[in-house]
DOBA-329191 format. One record per residue (C-alpha): residue in three letters; residue number from 1; x, y, z. Coordinates in nm, 2 decimals, decimal comma, padded with zeros to 4 digits, always signed. Layout:
<rs>
{residu: Ala	num: NUM	X: X	Y: Y	Z: Z}
...
</rs>
This chain:
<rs>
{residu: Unk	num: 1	X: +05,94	Y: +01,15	Z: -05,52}
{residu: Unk	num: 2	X: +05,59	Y: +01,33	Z: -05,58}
{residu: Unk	num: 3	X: +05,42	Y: +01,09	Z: -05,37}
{residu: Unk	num: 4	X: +05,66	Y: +01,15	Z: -05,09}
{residu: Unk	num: 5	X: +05,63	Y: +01,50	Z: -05,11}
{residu: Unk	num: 6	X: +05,41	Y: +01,54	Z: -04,81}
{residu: Unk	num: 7	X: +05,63	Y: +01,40	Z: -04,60}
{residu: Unk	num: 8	X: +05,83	Y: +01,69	Z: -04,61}
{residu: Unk	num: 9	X: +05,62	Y: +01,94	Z: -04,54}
{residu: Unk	num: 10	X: +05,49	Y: +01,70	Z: -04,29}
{residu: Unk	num: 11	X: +05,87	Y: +01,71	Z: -04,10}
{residu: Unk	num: 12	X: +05,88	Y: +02,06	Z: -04,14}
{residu: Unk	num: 13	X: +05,57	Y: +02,13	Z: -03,95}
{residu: Unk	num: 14	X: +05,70	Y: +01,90	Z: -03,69}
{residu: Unk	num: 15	X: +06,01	Y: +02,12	Z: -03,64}
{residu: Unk	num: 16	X: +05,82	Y: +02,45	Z: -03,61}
{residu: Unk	num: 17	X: +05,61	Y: +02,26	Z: -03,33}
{residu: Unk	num: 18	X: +06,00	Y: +02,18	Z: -03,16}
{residu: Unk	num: 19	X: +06,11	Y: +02,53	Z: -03,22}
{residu: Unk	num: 20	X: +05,77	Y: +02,64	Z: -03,05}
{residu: Unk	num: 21	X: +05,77	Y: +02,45	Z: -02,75}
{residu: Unk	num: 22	X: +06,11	Y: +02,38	Z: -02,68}
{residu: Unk	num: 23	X: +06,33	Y: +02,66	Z: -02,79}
{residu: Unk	num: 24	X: +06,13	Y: +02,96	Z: -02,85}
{residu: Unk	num: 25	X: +06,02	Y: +02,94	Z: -02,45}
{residu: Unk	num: 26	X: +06,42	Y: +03,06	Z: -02,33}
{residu: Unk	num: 27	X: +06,39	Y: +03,40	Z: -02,55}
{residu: Unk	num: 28	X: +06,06	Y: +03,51	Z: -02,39}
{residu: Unk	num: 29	X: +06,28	Y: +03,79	Z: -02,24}
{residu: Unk	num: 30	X: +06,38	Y: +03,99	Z: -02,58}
{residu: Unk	num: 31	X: +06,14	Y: +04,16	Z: -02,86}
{residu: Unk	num: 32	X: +05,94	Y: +03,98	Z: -03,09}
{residu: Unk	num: 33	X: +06,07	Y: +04,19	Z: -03,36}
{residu: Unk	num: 34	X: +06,47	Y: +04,12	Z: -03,24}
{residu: Unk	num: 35	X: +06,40	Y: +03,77	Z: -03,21}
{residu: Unk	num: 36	X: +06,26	Y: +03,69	Z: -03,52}
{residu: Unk	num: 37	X: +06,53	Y: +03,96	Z: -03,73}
{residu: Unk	num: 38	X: +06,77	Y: +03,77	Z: -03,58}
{residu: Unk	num: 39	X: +06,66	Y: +03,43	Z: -03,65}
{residu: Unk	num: 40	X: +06,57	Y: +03,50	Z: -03,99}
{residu: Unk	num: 41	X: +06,99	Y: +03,70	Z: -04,03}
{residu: Unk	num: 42	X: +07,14	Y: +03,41	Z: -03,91}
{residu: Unk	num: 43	X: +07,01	Y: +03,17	Z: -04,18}
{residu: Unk	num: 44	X: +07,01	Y: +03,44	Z: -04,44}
{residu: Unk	num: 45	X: +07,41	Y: +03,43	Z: -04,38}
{residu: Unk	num: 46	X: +07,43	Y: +03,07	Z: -04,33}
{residu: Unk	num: 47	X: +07,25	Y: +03,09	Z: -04,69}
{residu: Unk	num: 48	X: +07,52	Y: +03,35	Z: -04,90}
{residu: Unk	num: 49	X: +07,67	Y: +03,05	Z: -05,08}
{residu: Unk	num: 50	X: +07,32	Y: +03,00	Z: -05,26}
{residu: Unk	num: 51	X: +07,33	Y: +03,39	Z: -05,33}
{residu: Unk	num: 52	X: +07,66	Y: +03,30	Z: -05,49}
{residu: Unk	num: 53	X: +07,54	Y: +03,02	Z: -05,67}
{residu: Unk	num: 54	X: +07,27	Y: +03,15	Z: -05,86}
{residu: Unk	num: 55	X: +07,28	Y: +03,51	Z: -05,87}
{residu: Unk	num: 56	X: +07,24	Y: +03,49	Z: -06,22}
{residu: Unk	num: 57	X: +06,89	Y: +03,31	Z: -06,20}
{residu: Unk	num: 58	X: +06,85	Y: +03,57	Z: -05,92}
{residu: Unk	num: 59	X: +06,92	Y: +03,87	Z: -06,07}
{residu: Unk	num: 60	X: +06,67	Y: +03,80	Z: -06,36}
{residu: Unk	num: 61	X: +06,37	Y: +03,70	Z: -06,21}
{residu: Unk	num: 62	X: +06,05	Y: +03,89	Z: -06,30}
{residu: Unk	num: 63	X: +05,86	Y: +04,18	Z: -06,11}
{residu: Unk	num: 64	X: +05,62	Y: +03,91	Z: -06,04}
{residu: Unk	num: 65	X: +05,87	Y: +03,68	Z: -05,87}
{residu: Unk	num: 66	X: +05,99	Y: +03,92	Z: -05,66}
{residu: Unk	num: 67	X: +05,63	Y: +04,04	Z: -05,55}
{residu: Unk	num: 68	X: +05,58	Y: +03,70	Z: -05,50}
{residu: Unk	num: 69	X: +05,91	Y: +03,69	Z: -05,24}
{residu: Unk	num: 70	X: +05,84	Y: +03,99	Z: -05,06}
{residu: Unk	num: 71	X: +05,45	Y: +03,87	Z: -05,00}
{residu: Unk	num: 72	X: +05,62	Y: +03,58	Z: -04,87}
{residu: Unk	num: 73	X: +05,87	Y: +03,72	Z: -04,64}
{residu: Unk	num: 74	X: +05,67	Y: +04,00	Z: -04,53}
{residu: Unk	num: 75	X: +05,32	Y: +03,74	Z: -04,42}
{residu: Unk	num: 76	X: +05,56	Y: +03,39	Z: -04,34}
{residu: Unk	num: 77	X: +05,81	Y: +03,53	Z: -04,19}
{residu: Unk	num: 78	X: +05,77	Y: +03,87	Z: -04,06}
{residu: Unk	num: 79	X: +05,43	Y: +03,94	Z: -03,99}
{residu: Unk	num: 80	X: +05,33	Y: +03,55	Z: -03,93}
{residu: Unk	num: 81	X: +05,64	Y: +03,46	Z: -03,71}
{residu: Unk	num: 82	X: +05,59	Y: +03,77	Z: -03,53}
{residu: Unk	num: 83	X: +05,24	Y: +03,77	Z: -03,46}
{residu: Unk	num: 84	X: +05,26	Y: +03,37	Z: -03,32}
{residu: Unk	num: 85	X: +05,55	Y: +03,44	Z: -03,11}
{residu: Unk	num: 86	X: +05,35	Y: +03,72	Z: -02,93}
{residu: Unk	num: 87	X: +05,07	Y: +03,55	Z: -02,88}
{residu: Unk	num: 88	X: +05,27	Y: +03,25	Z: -02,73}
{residu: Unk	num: 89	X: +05,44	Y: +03,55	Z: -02,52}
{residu: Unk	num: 90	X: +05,12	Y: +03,67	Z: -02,40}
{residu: Unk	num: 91	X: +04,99	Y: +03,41	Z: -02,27}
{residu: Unk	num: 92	X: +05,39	Y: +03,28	Z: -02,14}
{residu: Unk	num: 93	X: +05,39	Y: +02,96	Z: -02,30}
{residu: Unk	num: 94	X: +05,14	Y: +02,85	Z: -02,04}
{residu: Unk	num: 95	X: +04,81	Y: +02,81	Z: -02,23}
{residu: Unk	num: 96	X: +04,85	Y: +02,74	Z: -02,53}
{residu: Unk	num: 97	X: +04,52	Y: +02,62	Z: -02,65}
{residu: Unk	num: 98	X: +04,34	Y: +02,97	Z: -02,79}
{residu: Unk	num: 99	X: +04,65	Y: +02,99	Z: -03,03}
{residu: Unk	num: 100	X: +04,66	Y: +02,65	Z: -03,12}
{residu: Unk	num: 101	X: +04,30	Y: +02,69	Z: -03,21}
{residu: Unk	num: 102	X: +04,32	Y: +02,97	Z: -03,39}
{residu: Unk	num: 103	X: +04,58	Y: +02,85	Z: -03,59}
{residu: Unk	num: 104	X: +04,34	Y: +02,56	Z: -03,68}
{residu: Unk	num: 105	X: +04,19	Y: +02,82	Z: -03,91}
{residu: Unk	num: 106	X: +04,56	Y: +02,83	Z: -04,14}
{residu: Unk	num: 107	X: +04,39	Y: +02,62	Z: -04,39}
{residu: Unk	num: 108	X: +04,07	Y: +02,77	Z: -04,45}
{residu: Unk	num: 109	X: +04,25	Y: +03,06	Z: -04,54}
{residu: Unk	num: 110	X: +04,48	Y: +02,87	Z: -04,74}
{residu: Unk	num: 111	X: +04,25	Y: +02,71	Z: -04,96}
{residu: Unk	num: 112	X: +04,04	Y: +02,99	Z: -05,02}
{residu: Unk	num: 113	X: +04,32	Y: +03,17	Z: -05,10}
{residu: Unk	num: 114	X: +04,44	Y: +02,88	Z: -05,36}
{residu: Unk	num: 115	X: +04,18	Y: +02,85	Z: -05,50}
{residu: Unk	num: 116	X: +04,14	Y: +03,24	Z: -05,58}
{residu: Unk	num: 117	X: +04,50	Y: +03,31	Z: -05,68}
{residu: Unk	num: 118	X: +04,64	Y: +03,00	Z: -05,77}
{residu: Unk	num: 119	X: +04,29	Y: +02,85	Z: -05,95}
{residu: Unk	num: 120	X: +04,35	Y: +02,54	Z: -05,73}
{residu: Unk	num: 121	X: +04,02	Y: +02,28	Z: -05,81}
{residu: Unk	num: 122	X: +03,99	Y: +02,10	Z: -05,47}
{residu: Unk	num: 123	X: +03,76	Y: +01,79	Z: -05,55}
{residu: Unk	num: 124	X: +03,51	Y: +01,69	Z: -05,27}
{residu: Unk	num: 125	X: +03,76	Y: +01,41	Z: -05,10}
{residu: Unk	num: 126	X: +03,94	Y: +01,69	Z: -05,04}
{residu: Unk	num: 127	X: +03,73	Y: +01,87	Z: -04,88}
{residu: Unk	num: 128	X: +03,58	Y: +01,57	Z: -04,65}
{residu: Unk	num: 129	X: +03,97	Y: +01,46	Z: -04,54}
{residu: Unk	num: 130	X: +04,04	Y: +01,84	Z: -04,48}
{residu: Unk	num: 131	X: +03,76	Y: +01,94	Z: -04,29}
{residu: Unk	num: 132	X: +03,81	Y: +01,60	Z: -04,08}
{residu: Unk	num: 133	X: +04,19	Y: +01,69	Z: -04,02}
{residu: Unk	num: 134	X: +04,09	Y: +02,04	Z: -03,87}
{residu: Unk	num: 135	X: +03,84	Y: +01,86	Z: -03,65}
{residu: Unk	num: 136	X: +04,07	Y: +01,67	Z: -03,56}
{residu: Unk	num: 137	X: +04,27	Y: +01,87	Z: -03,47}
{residu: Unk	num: 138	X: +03,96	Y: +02,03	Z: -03,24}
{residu: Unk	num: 139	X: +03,90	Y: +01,75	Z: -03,06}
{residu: Unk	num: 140	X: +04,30	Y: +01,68	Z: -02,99}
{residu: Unk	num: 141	X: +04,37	Y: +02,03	Z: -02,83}
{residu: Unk	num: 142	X: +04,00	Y: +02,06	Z: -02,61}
{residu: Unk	num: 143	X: +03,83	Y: +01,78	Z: -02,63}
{residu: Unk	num: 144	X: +03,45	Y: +01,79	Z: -02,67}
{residu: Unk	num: 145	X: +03,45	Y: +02,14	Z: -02,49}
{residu: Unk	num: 146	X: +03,48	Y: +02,45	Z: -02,54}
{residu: Unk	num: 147	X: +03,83	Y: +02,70	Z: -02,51}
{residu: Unk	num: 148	X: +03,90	Y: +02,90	Z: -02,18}
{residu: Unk	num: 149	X: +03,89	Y: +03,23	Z: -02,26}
{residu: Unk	num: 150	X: +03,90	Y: +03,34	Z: -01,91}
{residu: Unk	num: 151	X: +04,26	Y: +03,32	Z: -01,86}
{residu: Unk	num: 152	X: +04,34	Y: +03,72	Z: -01,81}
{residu: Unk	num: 153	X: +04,31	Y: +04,01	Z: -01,99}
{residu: Unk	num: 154	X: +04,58	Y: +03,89	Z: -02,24}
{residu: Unk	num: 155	X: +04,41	Y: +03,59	Z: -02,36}
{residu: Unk	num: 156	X: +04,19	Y: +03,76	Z: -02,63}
{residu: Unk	num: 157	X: +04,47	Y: +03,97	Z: -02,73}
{residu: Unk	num: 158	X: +04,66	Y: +03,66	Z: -02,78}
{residu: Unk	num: 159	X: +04,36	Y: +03,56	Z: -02,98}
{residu: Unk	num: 160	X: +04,41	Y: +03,82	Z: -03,22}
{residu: Unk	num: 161	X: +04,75	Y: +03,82	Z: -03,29}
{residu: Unk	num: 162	X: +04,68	Y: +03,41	Z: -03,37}
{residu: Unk	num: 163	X: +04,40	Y: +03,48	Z: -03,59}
{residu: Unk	num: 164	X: +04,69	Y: +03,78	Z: -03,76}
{residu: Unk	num: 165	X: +04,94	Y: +03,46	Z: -03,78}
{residu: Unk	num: 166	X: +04,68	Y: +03,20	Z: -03,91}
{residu: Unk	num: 167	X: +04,61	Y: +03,44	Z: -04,21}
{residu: Unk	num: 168	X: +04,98	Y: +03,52	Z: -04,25}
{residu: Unk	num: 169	X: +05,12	Y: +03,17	Z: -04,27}
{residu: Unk	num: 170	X: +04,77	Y: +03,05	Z: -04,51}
{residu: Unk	num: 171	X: +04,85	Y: +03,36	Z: -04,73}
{residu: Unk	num: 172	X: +05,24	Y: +03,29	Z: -04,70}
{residu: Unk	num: 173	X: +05,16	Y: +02,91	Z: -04,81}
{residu: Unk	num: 174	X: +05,02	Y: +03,01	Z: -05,15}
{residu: Unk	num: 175	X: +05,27	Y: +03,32	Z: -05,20}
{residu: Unk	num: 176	X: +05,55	Y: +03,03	Z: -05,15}
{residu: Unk	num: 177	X: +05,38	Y: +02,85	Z: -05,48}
{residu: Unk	num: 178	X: +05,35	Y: +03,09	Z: -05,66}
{residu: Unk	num: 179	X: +05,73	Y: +03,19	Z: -05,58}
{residu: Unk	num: 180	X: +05,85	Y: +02,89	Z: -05,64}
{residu: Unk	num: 181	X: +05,75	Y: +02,83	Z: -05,99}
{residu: Unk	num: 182	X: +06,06	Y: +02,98	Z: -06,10}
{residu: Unk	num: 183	X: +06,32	Y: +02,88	Z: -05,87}
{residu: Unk	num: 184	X: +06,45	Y: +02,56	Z: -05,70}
{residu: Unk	num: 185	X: +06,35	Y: +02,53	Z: -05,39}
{residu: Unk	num: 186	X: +06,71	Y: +02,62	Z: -05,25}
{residu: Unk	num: 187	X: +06,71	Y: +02,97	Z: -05,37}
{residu: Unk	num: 188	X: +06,34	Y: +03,04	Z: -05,25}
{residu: Unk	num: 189	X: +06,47	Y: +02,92	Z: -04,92}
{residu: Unk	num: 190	X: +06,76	Y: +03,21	Z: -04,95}
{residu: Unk	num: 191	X: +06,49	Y: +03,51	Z: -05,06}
{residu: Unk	num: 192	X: +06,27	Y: +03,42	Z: -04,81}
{residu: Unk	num: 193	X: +06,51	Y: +03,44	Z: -04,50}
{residu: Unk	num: 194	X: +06,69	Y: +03,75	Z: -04,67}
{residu: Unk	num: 195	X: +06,41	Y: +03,97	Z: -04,82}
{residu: Unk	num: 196	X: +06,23	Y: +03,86	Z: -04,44}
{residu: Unk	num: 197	X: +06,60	Y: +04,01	Z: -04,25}
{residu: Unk	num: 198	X: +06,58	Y: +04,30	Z: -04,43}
{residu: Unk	num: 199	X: +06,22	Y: +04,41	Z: -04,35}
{residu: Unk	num: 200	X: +06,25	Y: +04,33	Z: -03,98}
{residu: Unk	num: 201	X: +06,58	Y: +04,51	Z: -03,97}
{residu: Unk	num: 202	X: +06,39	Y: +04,80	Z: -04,09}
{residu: Unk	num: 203	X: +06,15	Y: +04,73	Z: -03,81}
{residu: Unk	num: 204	X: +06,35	Y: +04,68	Z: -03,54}
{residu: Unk	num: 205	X: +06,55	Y: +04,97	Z: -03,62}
{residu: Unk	num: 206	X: +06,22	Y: +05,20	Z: -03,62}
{residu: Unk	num: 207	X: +06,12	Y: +05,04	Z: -03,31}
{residu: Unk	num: 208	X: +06,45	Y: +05,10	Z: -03,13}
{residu: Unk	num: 209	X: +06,45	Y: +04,70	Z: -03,03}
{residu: Unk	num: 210	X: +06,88	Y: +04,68	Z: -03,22}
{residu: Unk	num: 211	X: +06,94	Y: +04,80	Z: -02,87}
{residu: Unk	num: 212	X: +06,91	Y: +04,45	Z: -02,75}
{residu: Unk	num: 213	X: +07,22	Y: +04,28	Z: -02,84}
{residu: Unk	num: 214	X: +07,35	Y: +04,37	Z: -02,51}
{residu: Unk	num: 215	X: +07,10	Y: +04,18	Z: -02,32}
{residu: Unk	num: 216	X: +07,15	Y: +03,86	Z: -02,53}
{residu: Unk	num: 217	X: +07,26	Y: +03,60	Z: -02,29}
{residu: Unk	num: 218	X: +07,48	Y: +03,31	Z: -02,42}
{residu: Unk	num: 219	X: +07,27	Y: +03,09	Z: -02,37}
{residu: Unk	num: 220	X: +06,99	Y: +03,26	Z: -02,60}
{residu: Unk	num: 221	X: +07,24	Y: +03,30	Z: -02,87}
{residu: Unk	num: 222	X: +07,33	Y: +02,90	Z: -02,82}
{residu: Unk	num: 223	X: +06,88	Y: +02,90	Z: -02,91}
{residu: Unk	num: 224	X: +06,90	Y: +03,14	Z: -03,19}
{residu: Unk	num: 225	X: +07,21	Y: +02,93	Z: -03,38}
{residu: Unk	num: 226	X: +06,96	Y: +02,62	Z: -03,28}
{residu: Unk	num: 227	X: +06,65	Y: +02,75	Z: -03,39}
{residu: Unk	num: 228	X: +06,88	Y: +02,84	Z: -03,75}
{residu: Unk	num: 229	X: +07,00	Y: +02,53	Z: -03,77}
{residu: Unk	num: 230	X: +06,74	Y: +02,29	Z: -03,65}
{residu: Unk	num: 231	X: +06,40	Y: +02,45	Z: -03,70}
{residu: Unk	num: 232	X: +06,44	Y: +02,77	Z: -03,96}
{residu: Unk	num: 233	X: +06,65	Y: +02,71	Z: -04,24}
{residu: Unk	num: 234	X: +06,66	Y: +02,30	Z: -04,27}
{residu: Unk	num: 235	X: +06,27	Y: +02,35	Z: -04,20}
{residu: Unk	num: 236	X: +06,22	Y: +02,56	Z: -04,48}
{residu: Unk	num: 237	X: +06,42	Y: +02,34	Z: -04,71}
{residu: Unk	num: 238	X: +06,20	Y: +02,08	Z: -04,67}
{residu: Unk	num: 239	X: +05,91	Y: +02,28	Z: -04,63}
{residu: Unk	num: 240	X: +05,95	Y: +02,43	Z: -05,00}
{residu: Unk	num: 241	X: +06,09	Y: +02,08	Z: -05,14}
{residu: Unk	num: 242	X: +05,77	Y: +01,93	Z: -05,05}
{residu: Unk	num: 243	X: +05,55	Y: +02,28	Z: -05,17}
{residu: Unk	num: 244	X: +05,71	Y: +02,27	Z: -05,46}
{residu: Unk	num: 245	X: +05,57	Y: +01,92	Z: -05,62}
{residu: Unk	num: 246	X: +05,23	Y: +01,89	Z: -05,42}
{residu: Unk	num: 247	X: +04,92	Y: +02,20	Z: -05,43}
{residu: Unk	num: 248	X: +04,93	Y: +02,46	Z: -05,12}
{residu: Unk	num: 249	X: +04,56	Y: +02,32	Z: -05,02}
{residu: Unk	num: 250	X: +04,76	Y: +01,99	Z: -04,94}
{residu: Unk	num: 251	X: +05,03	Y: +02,17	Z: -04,81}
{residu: Unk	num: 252	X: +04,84	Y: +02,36	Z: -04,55}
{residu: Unk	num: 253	X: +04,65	Y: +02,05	Z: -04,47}
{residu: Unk	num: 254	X: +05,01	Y: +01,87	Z: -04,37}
{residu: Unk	num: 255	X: +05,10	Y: +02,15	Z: -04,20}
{residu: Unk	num: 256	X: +04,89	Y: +02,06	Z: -03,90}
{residu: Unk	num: 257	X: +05,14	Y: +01,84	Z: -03,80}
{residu: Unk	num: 258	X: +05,27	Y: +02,12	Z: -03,60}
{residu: Unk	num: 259	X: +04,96	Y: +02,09	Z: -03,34}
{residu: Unk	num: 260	X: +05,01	Y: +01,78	Z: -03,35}
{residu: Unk	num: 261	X: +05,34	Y: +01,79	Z: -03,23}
{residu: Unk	num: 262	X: +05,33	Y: +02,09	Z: -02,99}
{residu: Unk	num: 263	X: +05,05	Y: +01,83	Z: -02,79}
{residu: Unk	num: 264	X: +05,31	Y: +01,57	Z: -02,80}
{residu: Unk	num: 265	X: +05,56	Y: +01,78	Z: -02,65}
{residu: Unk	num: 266	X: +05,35	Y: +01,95	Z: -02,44}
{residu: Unk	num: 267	X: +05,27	Y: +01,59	Z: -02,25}
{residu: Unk	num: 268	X: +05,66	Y: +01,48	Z: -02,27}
{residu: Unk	num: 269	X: +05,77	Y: +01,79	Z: -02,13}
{residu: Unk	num: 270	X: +05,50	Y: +01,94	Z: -01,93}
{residu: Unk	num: 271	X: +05,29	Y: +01,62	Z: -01,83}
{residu: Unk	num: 272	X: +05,00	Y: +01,74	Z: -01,96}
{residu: Unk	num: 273	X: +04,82	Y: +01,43	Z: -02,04}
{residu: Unk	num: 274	X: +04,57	Y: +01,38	Z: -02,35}
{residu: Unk	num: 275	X: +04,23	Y: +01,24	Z: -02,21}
{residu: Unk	num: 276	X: +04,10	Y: +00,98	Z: -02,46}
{residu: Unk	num: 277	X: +03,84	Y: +01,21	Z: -02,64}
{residu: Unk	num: 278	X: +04,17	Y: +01,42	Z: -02,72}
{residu: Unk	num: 279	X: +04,39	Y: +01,10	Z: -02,85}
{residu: Unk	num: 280	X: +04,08	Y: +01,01	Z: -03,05}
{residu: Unk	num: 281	X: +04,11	Y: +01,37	Z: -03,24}
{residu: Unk	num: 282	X: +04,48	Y: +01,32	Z: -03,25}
{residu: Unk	num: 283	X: +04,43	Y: +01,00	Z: -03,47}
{residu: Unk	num: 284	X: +04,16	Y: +01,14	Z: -03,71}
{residu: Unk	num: 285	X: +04,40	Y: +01,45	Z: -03,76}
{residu: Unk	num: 286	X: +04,66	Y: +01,23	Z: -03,80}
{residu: Unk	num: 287	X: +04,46	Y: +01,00	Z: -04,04}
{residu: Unk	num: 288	X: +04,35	Y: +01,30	Z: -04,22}
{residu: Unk	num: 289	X: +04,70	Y: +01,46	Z: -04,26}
{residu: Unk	num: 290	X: +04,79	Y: +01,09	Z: -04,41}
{residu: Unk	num: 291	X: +04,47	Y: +01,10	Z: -04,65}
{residu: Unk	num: 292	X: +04,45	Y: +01,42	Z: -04,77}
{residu: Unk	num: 293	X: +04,81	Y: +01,43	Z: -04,91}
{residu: Unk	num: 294	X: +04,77	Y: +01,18	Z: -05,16}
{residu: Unk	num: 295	X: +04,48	Y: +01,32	Z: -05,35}
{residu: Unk	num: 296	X: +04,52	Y: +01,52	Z: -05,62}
{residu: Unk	num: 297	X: +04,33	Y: +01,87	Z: -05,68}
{residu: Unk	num: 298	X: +04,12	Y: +01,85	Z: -05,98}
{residu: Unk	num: 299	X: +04,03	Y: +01,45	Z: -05,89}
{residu: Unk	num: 300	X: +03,64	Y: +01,37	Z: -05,92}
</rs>
């Protein structure tokens, strides 16, 4: 199953790309912090029966581990999820291409951070497939040009919080390796959502956001139940699967599939057509993806 490893992480990326364009758009109206506490509660609770299951293992893993966990739910979850969802609020879900570039940067700060933590050799195909895939990935969102930056005052705050959420999930992608050396990738699913619930209850309660549940449509809470069950929890199932038996530098590399996918989307739902220039970056990302996940760190 090793060499179909990236295929997971792969799908994953793919559903964080749905929840981004499709269902995270309809809870524009509430606060970051709210929305993503009560994404990451619901699939915490959905979650208990693994609690159950292994408290045991649980309850004896190391200071280390549970560093490891809270790095993860702290930078993946809460401060990453956060800071992408704000910068897609900034800029209303219209222009999306400063934060999709900036999250182009995910794996630079994913490999250097494997390879300083994690000891990661990353042989020099690696690097050429990689650095292609992130190109790419360039060419698919602007073409040969250059961002627009003049969009509003918003657009370079935007900026910021996707260069915040770029680090967060790179950092969050090597934390999750290291967490997962321990545990199945079932119960690293579980302390991920609930360590993550915890902190942003802490934050949403400082921030005075709790007071939203009255202004939670039905409609929203039909997204929320769809963005647990669709794009969170069965996301980060096969996310870690995959993590778990392939290296984070290939990881983060598959991972673009999520720009991949929110251009997709954003043509099937928006009509925003890719000029050829951008369908030729969508192949060599796509190629790249594909390449890069079957070689092995450490290969000559």
């Amino acid at each position: 199953m090793k060499r179909f490893s990236p295929i997971f992480v792969i799908i994953a990326a793919s559903l964080w790309g749905i929840d981004g364009i499709i269902l995270r758009p309809s809870l524009y109206s509430l606060p970051v912090p709210f929305v993503v506490f009560i994404g990451c509660a619901i699939i915490a609770l959905v979650l208990i029966p693994i609690l159950i299951k292994n408290f045991a293992i649980i309850k004896n893993l190391s200071r280390t581990d549970w560093l490891a966990f809270f790095g993860v739910a702290l930078l993946g979850e809460a401060i990453g999820t956060m800071a992408i969802t704000k910068a897609l609020f900034f800029v209303n879900y219209i222009n999306l291409s400063v934060v999709i570039l900036i999250q182009k940067l995910q794996p630079v700060f994913a490999i250097l951070l494997a390879s300083l933590l994690l000891k990661e050799k990353l042989s020099k195909k690696f690097f050429l497939w990689g650095g292609l895939a992130v190109a790419g990935a360039y060419l698919m969102t602007f073409g040969v040009g250059l961002p627009n930056l003049n969009t509003g005052d918003k657009t370079a705050i935007a900026a910021l919080f996707a260069l915040l959420a770029a680090f967060s999930f790179g950092a969050s992608t090597v934390l999750s390796k290291m967490a997962l050396k321990n545990v199945s990738f079932e119960v690293g699913t579980y302390l991920r959502f609930a360590i993550a619930a915890s902190i942003l209850l802490i934050i949403s309660t400082v921030t005075g956001d709790l007071n939203s549940f009255g202004k939670v449509t039905n409609f929203q809470w039909f997204i929320f139940i769809l963005v647990a069950l669709l794009t969170g929890g069965p996301a980060i199932f096969l996310y870690y699967y995959g993590l778990k038996r392939i290296s984070a530098s290939i990881a983060t590399i598959c991972e673009l599939a999520f720009p991949l996918t929110a251009v997709v989307l954003e043509y099937i739902i928006h009509g925003n057509i890719l000029n050829p220039v951008q369908w030729i970056g969508a192949v060599i990302l796509f190629a790249g993806i594909l390449k890069v996940s079957s070689i092995h760190t450490g290969s000559k």
